[in-house]
C-alpha positions as CSV (number, residue, x, y, z in Angstrom):
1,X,-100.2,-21.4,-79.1
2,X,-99.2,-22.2,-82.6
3,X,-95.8,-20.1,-82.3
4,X,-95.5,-21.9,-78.7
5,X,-95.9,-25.6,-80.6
6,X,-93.4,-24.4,-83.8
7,X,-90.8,-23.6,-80.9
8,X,-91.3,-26.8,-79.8
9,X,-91.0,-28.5,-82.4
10,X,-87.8,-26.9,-83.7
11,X,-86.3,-27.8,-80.3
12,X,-86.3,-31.5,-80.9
13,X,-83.8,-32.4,-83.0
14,X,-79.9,-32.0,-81.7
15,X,-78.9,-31.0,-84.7
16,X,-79.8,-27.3,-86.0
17,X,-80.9,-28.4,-89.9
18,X,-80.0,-26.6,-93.3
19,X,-82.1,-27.8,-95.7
20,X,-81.0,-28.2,-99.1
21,X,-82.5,-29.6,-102.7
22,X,-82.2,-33.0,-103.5
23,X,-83.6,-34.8,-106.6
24,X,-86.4,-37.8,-105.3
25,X,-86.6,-36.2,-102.0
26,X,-88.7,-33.3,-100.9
27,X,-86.3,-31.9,-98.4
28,X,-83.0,-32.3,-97.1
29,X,-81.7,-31.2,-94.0
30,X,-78.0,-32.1,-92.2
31,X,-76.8,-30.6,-88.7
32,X,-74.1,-31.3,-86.0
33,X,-73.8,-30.9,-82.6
34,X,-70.9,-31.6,-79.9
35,X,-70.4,-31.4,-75.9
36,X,-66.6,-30.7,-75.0
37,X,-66.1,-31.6,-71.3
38,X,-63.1,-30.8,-68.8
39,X,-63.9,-32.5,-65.9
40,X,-61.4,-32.9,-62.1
41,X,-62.0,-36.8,-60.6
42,X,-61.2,-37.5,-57.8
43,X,-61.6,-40.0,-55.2
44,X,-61.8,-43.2,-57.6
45,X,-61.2,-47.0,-56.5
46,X,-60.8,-49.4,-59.6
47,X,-60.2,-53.8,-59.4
48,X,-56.6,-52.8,-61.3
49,X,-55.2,-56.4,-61.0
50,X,-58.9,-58.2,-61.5
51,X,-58.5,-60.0,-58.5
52,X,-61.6,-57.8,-57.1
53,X,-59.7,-55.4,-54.6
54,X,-60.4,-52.1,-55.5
55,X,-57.4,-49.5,-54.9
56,X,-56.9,-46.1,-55.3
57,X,-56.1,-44.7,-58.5
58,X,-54.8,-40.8,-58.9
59,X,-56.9,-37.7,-58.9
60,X,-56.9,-36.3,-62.8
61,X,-58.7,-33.6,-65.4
62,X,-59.9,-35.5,-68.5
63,X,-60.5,-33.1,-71.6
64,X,-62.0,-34.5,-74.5
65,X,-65.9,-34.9,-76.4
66,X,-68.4,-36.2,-74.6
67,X,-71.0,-36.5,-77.4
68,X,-70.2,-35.2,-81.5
69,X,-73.0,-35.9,-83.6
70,X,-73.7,-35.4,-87.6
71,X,-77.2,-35.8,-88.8
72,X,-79.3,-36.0,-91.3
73,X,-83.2,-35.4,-91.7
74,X,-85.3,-35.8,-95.0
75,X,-88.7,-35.8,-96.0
76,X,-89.3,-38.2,-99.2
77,X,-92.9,-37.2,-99.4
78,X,-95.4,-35.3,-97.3
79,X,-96.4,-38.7,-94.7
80,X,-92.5,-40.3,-95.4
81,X,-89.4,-39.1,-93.0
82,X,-86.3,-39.9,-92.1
83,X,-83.6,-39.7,-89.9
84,X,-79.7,-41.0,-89.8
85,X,-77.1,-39.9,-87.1
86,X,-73.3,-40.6,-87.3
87,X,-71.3,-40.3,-84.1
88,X,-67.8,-40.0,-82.8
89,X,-67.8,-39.9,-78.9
90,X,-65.8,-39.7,-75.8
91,X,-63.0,-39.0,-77.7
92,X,-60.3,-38.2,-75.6
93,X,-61.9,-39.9,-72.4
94,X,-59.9,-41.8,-69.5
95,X,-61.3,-44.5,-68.3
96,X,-61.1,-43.0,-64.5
97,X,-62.9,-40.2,-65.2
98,X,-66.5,-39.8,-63.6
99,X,-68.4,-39.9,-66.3
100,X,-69.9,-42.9,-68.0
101,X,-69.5,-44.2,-70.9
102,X,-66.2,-46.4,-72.9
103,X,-63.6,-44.2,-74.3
104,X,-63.1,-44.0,-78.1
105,X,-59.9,-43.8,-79.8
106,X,-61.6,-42.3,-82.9
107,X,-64.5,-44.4,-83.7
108,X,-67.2,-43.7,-85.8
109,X,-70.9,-45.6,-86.2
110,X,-74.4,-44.7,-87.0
111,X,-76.5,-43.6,-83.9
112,X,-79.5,-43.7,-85.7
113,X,-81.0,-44.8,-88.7
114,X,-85.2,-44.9,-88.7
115,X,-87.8,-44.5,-91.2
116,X,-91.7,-42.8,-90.4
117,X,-94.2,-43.3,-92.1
118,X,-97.6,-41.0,-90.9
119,X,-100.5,-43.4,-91.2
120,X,-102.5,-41.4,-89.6
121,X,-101.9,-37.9,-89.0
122,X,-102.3,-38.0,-85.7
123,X,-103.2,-41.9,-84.1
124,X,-100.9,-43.9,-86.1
125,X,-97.0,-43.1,-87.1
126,X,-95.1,-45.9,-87.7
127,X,-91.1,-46.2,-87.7
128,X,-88.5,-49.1,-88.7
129,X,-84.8,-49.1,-88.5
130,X,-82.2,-48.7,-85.8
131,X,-83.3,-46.5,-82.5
132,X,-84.3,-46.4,-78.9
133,X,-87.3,-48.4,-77.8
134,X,-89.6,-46.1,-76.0
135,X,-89.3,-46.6,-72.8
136,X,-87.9,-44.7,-69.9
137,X,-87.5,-40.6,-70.2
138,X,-83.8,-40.5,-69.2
139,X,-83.5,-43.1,-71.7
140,X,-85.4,-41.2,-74.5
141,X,-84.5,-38.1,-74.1
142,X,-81.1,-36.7,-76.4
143,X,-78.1,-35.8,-74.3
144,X,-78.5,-32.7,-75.7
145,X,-81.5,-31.7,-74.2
146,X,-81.1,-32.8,-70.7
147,X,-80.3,-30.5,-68.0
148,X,-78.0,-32.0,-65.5
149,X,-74.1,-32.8,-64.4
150,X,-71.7,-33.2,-67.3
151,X,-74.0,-36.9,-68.5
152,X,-77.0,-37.4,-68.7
153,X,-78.0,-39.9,-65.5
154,X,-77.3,-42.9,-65.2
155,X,-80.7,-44.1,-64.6
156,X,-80.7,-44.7,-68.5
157,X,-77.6,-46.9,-68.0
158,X,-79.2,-49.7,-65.6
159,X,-82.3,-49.2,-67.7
160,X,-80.4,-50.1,-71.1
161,X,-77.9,-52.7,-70.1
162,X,-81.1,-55.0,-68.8
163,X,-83.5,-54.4,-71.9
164,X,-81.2,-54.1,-74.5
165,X,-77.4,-54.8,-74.0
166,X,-76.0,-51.6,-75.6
167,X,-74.7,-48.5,-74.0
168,X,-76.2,-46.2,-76.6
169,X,-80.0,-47.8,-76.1
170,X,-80.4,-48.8,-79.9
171,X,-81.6,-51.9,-81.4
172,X,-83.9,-52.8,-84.2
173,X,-87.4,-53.0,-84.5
174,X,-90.5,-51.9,-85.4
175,X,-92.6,-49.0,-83.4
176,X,-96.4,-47.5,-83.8
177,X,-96.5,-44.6,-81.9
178,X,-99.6,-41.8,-81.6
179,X,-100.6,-38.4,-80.3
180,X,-104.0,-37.2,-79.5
181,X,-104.4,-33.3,-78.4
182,X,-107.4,-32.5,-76.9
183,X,-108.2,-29.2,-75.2
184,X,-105.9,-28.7,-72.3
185,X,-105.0,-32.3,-72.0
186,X,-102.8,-34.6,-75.0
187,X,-102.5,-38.3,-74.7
188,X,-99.2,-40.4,-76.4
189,X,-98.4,-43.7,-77.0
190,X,-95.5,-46.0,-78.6
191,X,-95.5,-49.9,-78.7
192,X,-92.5,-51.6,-80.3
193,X,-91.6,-55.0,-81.6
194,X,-87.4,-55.3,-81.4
195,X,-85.1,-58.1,-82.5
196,X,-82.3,-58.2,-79.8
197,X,-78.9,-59.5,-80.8
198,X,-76.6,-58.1,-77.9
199,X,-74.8,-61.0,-75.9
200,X,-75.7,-59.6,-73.1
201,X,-79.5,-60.4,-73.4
202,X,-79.4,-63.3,-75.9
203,X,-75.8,-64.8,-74.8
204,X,-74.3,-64.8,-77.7
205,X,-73.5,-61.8,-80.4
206,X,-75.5,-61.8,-83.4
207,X,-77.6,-65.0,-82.5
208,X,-77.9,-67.7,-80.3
209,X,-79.6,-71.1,-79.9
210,X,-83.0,-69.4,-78.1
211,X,-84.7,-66.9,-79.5
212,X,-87.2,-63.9,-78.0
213,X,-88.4,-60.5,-79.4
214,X,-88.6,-57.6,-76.7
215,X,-91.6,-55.8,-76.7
216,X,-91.5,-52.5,-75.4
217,X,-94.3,-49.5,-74.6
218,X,-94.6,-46.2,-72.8
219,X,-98.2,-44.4,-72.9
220,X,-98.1,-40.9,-71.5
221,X,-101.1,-38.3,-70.5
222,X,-100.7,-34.3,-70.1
223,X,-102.4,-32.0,-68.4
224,X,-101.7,-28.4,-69.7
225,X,-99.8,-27.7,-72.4
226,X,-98.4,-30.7,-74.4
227,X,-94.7,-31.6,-75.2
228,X,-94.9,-31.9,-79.1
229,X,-97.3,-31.1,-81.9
230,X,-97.3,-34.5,-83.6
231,X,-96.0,-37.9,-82.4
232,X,-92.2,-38.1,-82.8
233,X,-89.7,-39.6,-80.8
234,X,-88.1,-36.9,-79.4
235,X,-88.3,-35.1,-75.7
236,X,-87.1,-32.6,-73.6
237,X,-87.2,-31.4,-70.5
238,X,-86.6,-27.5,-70.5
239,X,-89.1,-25.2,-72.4
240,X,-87.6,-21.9,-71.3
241,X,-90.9,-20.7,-69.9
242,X,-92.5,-21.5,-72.8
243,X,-94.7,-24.6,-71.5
244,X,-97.2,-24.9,-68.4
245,X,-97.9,-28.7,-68.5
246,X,-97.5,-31.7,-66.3
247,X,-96.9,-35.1,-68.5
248,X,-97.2,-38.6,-66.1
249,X,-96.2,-41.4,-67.9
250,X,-96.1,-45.3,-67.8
251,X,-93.4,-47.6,-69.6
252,X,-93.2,-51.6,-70.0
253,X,-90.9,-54.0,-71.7
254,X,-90.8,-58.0,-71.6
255,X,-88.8,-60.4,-73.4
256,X,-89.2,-64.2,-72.9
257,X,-86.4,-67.0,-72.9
258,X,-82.7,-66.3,-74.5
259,X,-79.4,-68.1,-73.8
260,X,-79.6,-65.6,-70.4
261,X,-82.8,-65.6,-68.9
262,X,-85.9,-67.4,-68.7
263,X,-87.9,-64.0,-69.1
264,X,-86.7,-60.3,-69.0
265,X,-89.2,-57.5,-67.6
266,X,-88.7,-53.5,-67.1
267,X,-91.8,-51.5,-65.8
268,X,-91.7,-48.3,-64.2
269,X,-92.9,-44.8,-64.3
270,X,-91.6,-41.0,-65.0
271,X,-93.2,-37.4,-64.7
272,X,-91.9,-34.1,-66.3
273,X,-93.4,-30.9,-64.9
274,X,-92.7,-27.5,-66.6
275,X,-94.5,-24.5,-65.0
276,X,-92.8,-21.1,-66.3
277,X,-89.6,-21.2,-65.4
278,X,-89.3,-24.2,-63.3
279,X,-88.4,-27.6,-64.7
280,X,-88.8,-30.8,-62.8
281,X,-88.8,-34.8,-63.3
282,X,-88.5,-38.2,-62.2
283,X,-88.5,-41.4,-62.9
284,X,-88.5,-44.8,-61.6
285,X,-87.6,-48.6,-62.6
286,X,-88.2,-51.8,-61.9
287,X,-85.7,-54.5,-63.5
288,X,-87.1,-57.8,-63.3
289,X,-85.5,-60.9,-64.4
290,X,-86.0,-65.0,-63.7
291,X,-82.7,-66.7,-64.7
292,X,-82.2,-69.8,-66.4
293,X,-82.0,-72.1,-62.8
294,X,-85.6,-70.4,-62.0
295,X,-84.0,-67.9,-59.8
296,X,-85.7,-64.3,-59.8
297,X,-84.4,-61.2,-58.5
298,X,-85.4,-57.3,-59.4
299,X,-82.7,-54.1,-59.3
300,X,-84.6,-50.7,-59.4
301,X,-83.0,-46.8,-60.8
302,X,-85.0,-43.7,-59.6
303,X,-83.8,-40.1,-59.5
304,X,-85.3,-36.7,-59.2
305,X,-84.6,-33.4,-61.0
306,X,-85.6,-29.9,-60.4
307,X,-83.8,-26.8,-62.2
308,X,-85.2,-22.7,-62.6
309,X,-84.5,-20.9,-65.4
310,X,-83.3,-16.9,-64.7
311,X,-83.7,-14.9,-67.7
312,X,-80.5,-12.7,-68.0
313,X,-80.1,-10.1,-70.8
314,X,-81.4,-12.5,-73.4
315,X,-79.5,-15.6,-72.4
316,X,-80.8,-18.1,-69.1
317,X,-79.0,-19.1,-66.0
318,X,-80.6,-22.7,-65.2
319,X,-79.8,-24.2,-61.6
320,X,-80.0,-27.6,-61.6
321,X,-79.9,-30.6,-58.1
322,X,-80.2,-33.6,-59.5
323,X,-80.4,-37.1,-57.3
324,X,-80.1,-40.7,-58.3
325,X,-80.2,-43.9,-56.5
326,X,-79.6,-47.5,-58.5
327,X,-80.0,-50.9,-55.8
328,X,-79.2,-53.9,-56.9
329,X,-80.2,-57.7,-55.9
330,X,-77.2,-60.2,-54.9
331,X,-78.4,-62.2,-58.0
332,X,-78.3,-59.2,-60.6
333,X,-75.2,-58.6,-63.2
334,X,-74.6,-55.9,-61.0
335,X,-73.7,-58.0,-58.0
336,X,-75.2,-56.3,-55.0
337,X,-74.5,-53.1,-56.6
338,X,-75.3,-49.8,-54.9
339,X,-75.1,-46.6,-56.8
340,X,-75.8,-42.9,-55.4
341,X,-75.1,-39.8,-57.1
342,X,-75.8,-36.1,-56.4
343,X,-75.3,-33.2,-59.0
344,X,-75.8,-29.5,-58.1
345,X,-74.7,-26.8,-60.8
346,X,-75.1,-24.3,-63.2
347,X,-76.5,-24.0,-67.0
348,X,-75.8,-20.6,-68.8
349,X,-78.1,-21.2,-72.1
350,X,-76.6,-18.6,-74.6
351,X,-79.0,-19.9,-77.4
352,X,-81.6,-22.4,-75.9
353,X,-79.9,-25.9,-75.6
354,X,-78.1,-24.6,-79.1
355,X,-75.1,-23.4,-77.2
356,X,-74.8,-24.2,-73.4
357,X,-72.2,-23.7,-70.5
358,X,-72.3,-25.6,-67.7
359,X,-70.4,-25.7,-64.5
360,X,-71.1,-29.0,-62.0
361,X,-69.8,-30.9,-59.0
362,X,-71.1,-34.3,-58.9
363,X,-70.8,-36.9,-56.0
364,X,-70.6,-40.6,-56.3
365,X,-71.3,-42.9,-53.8
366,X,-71.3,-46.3,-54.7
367,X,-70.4,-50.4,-53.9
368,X,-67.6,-51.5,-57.0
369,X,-70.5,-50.4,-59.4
370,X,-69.0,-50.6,-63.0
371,X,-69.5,-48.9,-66.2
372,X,-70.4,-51.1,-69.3
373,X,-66.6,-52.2,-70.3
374,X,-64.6,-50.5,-68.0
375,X,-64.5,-53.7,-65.2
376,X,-65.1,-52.9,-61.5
377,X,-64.8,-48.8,-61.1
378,X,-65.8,-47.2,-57.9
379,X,-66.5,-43.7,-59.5
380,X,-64.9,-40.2,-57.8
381,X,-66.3,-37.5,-57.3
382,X,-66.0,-34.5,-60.0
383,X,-66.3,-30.7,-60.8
384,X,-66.3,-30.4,-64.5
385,X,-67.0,-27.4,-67.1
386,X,-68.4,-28.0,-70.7
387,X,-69.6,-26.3,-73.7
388,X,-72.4,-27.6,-76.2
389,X,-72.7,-26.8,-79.7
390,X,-75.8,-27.9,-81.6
391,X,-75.4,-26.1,-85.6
């Protein structure tokens, strides 16, 4: 069991640490990691002229980097961590491809940038800075550890552009997070105060006339083995036969009055089941919102995920269905939106999630749903190939 927990452990972080010596701190460690994608669309409708007609617009294979990260870890003293992540992503990507996401001419920004401090050693860790509320799993969980299509899905999408505004899911705030492991059962929890400043829930960039905090939470309970050794806020979804656990789990978030809404609610649910070799989750969200004329409407994301992990000389062939279904209200952002996707394909793991090829076809039904800044896309279909590269 305690080899089974350091594996887990090590599996956490997308970035495969060196540690090195650095006067004040106790350790070090930096890492990077990158997805390069070459994905076929096809079949995509886009509002070209803003007028809201959709046409076509032609078939084409996007190459570029999905996700390229550089991080670094430290420990300043035994109960002190912390964590900062630079990225540079979608470089290369065309807005017509089927994946999400705004392309990036070169960009760089910080991902993350938190502080822990270990209160407790297990009931109370606390973390400041710059990360993801702890909500949803999709929304949780690094791109490099999910296990489906060429993206992660874009259940965390909906979930993130009605909480918090940005694509990547980050804002800043304060979270106290625990982790209890009993015998053959673990309990977690996080509960977060954040300070929101994205127009799209406070109206205004960096500040507006009314002001809210979003409170967020997730409290999860495992039967079996548990996900982690000590409370972090990192997860995955494929132990490589390593874990034999089922992990049901319970998310909320509110926020009260801003320059958009009268009051902003999330609540949903999401379950990860690892037996062996088989890997399976889902998850499900409810968007709630009462606009500034009073009137209320609710959009909801689920999906499902199963994939099986075949052992091959060493290495592990994973094959993954995935589905997701987003509806949205005639009063929602998303205006009416419907959103259906299917992904069936194949993971070869050369190195756990460390280095990965994947082959997938994805299909994309769905009514003029958008990405965040890309206007009104009707996403194609797409078969794509990629390579990931965590060092």
């Amino acid at each position: 069991m305690r080899r089974l927990l350091l594996l887990m452990l090590a599996a956490q972080t997308p970035a495969a640490a060196q540690a090195i010596q650095t006067p004040g701190l106790q350790e070090l460690r930096f890492g990077a990691g990158i997805q390069f994608t070459g994905i076929y669309t096809y079949r995509t409708y886009a509002d070209l002229d803003g007028n809201g007609t959709l046409e076509p617009v032609d078939n084409r294979f996007d190459l570029g980097a999905r996700r390229a990260r550089f991080t670094l870890n430290g420990r300043i003293r035994e109960d002190l961590d912390f964590r900062i992540i630079f990225y540079y992503d979608n470089i290369g990507r065309d807005r017509f491809t089927g994946t999400r996401g705004t392309p990036n001419e070169g960009n760089v920004g910080i991902w993350d940038a938190f502080w822990s401090w270990r209160a407790h050693p297990s009931w109370a860790r606390v973390t400041i800075g710059y990360f993801r509320p702890q909500i949803g799993r999709e929304h949780i969980a690094s791109g490099f550890q999910t296990n489906s299509s060429m993206d992660k899905l874009p259940t965390q999408i909906y979930l993130r552009s009605h909480v918090i505004g940005r694509p990547n899911g980050r804002e800043t705030g304060i979270n106290l997070g625990g982790l209890y492991l009993g015998r053959g059962w673990s309990f977690n929890y996080n509960a977060g105060f954040f300070d929101t400043s994205h127009e799209k829930v406070t109206g205004q960039a960096y500040g507006a006339a009314r002001w809210s905090p979003l409170w967020a939470a997730r409290a999860a309970l495992t039967l079996g083995d548990p996900e982690m050794n000590q409370s972090g806020l990192d997860y995955q979804i494929n132990y490589f036969g390593r874990r034999r656990g089922l992990t049901g789990a319970f998310n909320y978030s509110h926020q009260g009055r801003t320059n958009v809404f009268q009051s902003n609610e999330l609540a949903g649910f999401d379950l990860l089941a690892n037996y062996r070799n088989l890997n399976f989750d889902a998850e499900c969200e409810w968007m709630k919102r009462r606009r500034p004329d009073g009137a209320r409407y609710t959009d909801r994301v689920w999906h499902l995920r199963a994939g099986y992990n075949l052992p091959a000389r060493g290495t592990w062939l994973e094959p993954v269905l995935a589905v997701m279904h987003f509806t949205g209200s005639p009063l929602s952002p998303w205006a009416d939106g419907r959103d259906r996707l299917l992904d069936a394909g194949l993971n070869w793991y050369v190195r756990q999630t460390r280095i990965k090829f994947n082959l997938h076809y994805t299909r994309q039904r769905g009514r003029a749903v958008s990405g965040y800044d890309d206007g009104k896309i009707r996403r194609g279909d797409m078969v794509g190939l990629g390579i990931q590269l965590v060092y």
